[in-house]
Kinemage of the C-alpha trace (Angstrom):
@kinemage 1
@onewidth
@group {chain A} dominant
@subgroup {mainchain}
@vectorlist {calphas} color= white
{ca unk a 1} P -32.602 13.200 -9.998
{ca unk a 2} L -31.009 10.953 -7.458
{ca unk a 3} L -33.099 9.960 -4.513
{ca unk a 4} L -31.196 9.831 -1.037
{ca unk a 5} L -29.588 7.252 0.044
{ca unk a 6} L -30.357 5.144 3.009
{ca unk a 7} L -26.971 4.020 3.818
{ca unk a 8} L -23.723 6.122 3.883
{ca unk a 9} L -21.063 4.766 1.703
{ca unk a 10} L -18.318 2.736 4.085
{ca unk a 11} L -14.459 2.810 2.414
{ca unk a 12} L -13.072 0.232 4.299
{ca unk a 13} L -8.926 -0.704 4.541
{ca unk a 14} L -8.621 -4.397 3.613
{ca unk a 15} L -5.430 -4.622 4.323
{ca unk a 16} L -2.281 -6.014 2.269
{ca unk a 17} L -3.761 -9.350 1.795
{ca unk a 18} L -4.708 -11.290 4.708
{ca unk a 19} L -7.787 -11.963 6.386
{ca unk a 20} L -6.332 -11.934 9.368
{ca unk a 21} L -5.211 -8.180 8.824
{ca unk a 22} L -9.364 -7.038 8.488
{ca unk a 23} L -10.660 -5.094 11.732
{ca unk a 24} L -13.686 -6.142 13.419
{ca unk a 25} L -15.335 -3.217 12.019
{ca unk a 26} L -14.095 -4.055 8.405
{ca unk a 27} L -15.144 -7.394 8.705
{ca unk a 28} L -19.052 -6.463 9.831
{ca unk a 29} L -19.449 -4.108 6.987
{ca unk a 30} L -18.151 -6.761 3.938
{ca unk a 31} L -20.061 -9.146 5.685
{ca unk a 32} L -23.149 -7.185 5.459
{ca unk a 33} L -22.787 -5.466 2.713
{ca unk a 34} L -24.954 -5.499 -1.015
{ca unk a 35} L -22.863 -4.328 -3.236
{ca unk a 36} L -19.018 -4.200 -2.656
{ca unk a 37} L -16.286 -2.015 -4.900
{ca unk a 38} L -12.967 -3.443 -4.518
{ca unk a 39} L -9.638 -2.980 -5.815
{ca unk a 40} L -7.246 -5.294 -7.796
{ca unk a 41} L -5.140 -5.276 -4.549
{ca unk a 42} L -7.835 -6.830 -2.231
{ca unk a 43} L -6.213 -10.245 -1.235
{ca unk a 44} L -8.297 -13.428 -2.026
{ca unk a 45} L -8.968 -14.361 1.322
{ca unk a 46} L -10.862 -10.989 2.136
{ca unk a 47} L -13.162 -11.557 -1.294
{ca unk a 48} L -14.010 -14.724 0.188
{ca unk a 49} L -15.605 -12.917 2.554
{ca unk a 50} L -18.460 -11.247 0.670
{ca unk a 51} L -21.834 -12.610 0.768
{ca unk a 52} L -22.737 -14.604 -2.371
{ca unk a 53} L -25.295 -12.678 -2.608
{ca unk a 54} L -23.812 -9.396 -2.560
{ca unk a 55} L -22.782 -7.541 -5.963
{ca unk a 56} L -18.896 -7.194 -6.545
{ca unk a 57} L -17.770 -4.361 -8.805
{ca unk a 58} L -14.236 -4.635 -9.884
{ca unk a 59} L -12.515 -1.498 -10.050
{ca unk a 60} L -8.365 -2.498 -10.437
{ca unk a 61} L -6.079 -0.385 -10.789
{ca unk a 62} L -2.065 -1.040 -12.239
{ca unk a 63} L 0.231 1.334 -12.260
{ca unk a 64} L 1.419 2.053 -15.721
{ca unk a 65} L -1.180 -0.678 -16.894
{ca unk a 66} L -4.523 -0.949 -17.332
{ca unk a 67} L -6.645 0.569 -15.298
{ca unk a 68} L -10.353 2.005 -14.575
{ca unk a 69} L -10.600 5.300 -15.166
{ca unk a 70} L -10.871 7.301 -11.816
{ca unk a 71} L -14.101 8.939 -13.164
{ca unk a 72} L -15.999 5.602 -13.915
{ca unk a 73} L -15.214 4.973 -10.375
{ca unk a 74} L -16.617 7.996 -8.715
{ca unk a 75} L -19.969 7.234 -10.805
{ca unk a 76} L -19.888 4.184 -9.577
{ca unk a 77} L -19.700 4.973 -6.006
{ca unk a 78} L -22.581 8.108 -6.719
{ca unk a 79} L -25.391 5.708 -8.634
{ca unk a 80} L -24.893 2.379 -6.525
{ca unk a 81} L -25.464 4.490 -3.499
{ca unk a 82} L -28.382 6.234 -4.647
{ca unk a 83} L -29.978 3.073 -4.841
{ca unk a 84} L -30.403 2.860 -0.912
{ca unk a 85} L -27.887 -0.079 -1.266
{ca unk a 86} L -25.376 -0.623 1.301
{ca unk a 87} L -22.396 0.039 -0.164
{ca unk a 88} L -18.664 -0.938 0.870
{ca unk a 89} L -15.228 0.635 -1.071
{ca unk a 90} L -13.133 -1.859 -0.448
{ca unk a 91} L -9.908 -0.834 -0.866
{ca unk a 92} L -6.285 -3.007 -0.729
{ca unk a 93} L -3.879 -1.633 3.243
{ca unk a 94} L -5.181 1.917 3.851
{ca unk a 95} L -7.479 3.576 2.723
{ca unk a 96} L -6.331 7.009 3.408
{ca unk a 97} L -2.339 6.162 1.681
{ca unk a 98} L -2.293 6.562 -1.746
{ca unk a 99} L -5.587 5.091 -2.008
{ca unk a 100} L -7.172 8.198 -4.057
{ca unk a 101} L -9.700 8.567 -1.175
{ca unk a 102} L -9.875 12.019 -0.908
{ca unk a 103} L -11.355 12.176 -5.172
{ca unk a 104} L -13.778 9.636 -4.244
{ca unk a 105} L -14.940 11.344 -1.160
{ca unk a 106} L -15.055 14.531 -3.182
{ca unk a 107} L -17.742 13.013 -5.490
{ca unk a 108} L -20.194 11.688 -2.748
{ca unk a 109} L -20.383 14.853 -1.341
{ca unk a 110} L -21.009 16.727 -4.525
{ca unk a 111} L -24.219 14.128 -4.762
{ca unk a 112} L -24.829 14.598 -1.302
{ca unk a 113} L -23.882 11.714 -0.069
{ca unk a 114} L -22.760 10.276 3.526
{ca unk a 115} L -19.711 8.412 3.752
{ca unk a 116} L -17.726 6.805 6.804
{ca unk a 117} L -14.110 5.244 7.075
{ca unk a 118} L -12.849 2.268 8.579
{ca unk a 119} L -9.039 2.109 8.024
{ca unk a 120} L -6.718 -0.389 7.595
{ca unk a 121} L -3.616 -2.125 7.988
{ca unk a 122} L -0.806 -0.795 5.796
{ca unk a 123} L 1.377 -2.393 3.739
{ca unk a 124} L 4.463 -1.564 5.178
{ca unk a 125} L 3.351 -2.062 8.668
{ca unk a 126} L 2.574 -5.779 8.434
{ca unk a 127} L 6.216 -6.288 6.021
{ca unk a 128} L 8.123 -4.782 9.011
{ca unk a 129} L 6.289 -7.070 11.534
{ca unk a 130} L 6.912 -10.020 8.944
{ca unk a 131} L 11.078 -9.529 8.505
{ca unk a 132} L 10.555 -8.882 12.891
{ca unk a 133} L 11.441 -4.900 12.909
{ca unk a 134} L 9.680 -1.936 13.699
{ca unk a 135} L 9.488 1.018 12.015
{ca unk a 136} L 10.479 3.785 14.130
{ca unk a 137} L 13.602 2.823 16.748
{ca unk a 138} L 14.955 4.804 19.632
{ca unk a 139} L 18.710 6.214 18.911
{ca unk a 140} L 17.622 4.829 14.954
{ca unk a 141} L 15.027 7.252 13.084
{ca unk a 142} L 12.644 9.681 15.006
{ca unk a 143} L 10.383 9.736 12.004
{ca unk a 144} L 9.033 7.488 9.184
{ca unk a 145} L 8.452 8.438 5.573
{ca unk a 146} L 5.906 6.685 3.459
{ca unk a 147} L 6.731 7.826 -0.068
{ca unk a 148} L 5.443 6.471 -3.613
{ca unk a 149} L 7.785 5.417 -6.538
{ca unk a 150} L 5.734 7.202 -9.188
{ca unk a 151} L 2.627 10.107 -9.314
{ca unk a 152} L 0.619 11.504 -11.977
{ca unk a 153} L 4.241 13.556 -13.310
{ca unk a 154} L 6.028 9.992 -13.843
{ca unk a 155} L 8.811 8.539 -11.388
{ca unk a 156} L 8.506 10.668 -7.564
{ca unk a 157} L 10.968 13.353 -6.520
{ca unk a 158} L 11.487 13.173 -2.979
{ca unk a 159} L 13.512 14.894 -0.132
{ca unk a 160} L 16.577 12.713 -1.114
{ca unk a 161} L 18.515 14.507 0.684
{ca unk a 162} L 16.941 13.710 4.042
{ca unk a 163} L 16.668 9.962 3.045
{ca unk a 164} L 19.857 9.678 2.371
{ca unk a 165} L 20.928 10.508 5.882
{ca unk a 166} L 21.934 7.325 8.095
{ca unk a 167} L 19.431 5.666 10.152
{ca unk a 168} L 16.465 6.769 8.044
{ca unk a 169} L 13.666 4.671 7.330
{ca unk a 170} L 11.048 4.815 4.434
{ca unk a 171} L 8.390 2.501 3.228
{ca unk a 172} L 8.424 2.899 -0.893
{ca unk a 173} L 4.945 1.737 -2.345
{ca unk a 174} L 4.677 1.671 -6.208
{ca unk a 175} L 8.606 1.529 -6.470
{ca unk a 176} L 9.901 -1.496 -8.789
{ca unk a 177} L 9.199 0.424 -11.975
{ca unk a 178} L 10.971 3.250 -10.619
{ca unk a 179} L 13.996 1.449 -8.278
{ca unk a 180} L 17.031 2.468 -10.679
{ca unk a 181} L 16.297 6.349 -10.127
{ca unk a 182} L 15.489 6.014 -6.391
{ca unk a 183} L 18.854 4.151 -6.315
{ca unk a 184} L 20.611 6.837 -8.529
{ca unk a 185} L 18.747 9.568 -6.588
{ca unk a 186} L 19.497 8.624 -3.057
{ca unk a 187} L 23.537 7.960 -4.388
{ca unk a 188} L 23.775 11.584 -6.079
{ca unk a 189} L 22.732 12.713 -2.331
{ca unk a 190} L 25.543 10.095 -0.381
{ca unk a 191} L 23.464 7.645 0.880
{ca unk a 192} L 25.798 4.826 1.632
{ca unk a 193} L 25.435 1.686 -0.782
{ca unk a 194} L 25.329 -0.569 1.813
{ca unk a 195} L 22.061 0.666 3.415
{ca unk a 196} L 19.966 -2.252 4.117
{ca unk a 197} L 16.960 -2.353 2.003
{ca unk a 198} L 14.113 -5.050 2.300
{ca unk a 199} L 11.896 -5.998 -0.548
{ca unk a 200} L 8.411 -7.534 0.373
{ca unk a 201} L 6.650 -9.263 -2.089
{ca unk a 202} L 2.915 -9.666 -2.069
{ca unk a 203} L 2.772 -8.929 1.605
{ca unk a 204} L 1.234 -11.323 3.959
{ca unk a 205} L -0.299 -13.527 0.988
{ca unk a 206} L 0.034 -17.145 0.589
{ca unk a 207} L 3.059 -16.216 -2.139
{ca unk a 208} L 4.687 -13.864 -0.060
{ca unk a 209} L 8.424 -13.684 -0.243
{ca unk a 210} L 11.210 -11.555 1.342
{ca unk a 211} L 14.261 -10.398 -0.516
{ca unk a 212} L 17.238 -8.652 1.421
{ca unk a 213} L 18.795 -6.205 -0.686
{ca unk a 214} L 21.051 -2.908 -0.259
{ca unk a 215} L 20.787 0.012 -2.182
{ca unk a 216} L 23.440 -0.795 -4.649
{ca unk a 217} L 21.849 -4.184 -5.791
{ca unk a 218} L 17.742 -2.586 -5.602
{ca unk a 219} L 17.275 -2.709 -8.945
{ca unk a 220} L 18.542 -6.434 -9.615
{ca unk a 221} L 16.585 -7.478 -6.326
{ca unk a 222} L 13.394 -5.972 -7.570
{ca unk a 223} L 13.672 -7.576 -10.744
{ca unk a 224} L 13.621 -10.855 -9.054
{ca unk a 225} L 10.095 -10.217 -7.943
{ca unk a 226} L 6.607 -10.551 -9.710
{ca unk a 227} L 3.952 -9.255 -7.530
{ca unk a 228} L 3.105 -5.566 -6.201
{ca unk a 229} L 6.201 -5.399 -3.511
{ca unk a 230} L 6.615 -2.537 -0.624
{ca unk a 231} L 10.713 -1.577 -0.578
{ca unk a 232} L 11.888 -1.054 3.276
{ca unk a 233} L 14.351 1.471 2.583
{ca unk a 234} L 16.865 1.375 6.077
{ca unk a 235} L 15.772 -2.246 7.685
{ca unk a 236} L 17.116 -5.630 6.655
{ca unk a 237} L 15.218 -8.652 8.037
{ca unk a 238} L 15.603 -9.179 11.344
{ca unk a 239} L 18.254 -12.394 10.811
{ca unk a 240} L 20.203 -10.304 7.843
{ca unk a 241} L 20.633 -7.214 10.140
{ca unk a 242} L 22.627 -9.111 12.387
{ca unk a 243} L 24.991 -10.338 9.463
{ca unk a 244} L 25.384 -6.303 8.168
{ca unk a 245} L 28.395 -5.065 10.468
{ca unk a 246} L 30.437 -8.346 9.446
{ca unk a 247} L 29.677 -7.573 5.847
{ca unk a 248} L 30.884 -4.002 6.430
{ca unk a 249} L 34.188 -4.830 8.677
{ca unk a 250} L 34.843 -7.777 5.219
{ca unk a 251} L 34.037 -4.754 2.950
{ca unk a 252} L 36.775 -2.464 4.518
């Protein structure tokens, strides 16, 4: 029978790599924590951060690689808490975008236990404010879409229709493995070949590079790159999108 935990669990957003991307609130509970879960994803800098004398449970995650099972997780989360420990899910951006939160959650509360959520910085938030764009422009795109390359299924289907429509703007997380059939996808639907597209390697990181693309050379540009990498479908970087009307008057 598991006794009651003194402390609710905290999932905490670590953000895409750099320390300088944790809250304050993030930063208090890794700092005080005794046992910390994290993901592959969790930058360097922020596991720096965790007292030596705190427990660190790796839990990574690769898509279509290896991985720990989603159940050893949960158990995980349920016994270190019922321990009275202070325990932190640390988990790489977000928590709450494609993060598998809600399964995790879903098992505390089956044990009857407490949790709490500190968010994070996204991904594709801090890659837009790196290449100097935002995401969402007047007379531009009204909305943002934050889609993944694969799911559970295999490669994502997606409204490609409504992508494919000028001036749209999507953040693509888990999408080098999948880049050829978004490309193939969006061009069945008439997005233009020339849409801008900006590939951000290991986001924010020490080893963080920037790769201006459009969607007829995705694939090769994502092959360049070795790292997890968010695609900014519909933004170049800020210097490149000054270059793309000359490249379209040469074109024509």
């Amino acid at each position: 029978m598991l006794s009651m935990p003194s402390h609710p669990v905290l999932f905490v957003g670590a953000g895409p790599g750099a320390a300088d991307h944790l809250t304050l609130g993030a930063l208090r509970a890794i700092t005080s924590a005794d046992v910390v879960i994290h993901d592959r994803l969790v930058g360097d800098e922020v596991l720096e951060l965790i007292p030596p004398q705190a427990r660190r449970i790796d839990v990574g995650k690769e898509g279509f690689g290896p991985s720990t099972p989603q159940e050893a997780i949960n158990a995980a989360l349920v016994s270190e808490a019922a321990t009275g420990a202070r325990v932190v899910r640390l988990k790489g951006g977000d928590c709450g975008i494609f993060g598998r939160l809600d399964e995790e959650i879903s098992s505390l509360e089956a044990a009857g236990i407490g949790f709490a959520i500190l968010p994070g910085l996204t991904s594709a938030t801090v890659a837009a404010a790196r290449i100097g764009q935002s995401l969402t422009q007047r007379g531009r795109n009204a909305s943002l879409r934050i889609i993944t390359g694969h799911d559970m299924a295999g490669f994502a289907e997606q409204d490609w229709r409504g992508l494919a429509r000028k001036g749209e703007v999507a953040a693509i997380y888990m999408g080098k493995k999948s880049a050829r059939f978004i490309q193939g996808r969006l061009l069945m639907h008439d997005a233009a070949p020339d849409t801008a597209i900006t590939v951000v390697e290991n986001v924010s990181r020490a080893d963080e590079r920037v790769l201006a693309a459009t969607l007829s050379t995705l694939p090769e540009t994502v092959a360049q790159t070795h790292g997890p990498a968010v695609i900014l479908f519909g933004l170049a970087p800020r210097q490149a999108a000054a270059t793309l009307p000359a490249l379209k008057e040469a074109r024509a």
